[in-house]
C-alpha positions as a LaTeX table, in Angstrom:
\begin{tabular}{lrrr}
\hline
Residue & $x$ (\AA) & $y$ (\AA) & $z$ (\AA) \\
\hline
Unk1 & 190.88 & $-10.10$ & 134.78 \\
Unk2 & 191.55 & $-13.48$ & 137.06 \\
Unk3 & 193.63 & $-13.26$ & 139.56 \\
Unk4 & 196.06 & $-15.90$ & 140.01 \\
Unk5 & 197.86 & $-16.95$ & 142.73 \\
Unk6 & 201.54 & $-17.05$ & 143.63 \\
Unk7 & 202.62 & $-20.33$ & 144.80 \\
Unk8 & 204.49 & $-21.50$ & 147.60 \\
Unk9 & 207.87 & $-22.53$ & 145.56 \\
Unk10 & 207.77 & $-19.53$ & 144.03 \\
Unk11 & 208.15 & $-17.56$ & 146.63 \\
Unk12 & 210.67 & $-19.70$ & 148.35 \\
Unk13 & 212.71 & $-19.56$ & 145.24 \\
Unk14 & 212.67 & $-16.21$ & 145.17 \\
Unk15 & 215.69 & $-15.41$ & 147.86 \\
Unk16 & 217.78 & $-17.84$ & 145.48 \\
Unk17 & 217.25 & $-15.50$ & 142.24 \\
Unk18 & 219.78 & $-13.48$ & 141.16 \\
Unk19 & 219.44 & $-9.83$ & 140.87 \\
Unk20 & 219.46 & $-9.81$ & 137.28 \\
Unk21 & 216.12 & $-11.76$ & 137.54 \\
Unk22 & 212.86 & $-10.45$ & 136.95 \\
Unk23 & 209.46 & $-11.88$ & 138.23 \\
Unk24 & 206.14 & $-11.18$ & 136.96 \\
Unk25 & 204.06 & $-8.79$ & 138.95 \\
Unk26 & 202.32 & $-11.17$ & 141.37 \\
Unk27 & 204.76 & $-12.50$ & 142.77 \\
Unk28 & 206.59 & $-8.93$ & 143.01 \\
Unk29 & 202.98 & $-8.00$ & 144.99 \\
Unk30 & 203.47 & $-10.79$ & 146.99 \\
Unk31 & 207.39 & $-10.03$ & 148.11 \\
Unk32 & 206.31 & $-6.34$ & 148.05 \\
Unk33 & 202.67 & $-7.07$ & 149.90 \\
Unk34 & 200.94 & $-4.58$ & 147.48 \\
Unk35 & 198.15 & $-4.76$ & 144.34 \\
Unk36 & 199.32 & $-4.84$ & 141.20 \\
Unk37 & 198.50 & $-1.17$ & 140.91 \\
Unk38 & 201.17 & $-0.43$ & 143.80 \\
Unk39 & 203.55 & $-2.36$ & 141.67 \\
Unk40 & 202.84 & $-0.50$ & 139.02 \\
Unk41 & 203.26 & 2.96 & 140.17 \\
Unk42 & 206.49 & 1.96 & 141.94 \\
Unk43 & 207.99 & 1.24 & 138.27 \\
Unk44 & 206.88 & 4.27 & 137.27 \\
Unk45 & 208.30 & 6.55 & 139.97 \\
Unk46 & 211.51 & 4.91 & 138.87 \\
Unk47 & 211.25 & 2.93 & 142.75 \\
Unk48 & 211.35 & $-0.63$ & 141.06 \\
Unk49 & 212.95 & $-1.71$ & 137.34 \\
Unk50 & 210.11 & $-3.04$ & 135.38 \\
Unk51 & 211.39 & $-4.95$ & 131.94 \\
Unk52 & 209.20 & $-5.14$ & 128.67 \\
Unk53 & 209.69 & $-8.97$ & 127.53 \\
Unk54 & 207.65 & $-9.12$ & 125.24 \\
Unk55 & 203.68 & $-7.78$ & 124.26 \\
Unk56 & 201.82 & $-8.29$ & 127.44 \\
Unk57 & 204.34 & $-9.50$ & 129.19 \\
Unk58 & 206.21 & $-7.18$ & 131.44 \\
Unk59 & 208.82 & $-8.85$ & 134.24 \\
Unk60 & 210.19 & $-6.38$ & 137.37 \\
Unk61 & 213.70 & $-7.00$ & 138.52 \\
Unk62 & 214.42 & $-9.25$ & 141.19 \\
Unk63 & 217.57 & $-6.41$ & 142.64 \\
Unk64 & 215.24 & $-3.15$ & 142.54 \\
Unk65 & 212.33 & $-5.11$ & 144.78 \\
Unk66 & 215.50 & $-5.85$ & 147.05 \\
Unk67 & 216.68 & $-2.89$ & 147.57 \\
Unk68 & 213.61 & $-1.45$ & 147.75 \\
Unk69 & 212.79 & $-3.95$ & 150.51 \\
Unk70 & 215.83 & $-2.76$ & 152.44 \\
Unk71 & 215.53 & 0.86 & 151.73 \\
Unk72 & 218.13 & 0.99 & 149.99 \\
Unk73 & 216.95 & 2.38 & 146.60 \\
\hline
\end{tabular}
């Protein structure tokens, strides 16, 4: 699988999403500083909100990786 890159205005834009957001999983391992596998494994404990948009496409939400950031989930 490549691995892509997050770029800089995406992660810049991130602080001005709303909570109700969701970002694909690099950039999540980029606010999060984790692999993709990390991300993965936090959705499934339930830790992060991970959204089905569509086949192969899977988006987590911007408020779980927040709270999770602070502690606070």
């Amino acid at each position: 699988m490549k691995q892509e890159l997050v770029s800089l205005d995406e992660l810049a834009q991130f602080k001005h999403l709303p909570d109700e957001a969701g970002v694909r999983v690099l950039l999540a391992c980029t606010i999060l500083g984790c692999s993709t596998i990390t991300v993965w494994r936090l959705a499934k404990a339930k830790k992060i909100i991970s959204i089905k948009i569509s086949s192969g496409v899977t988006v987590f939400n911007v408020g779980s990786i927040r709270a999770l950031l602070k502690g606070t989930n």
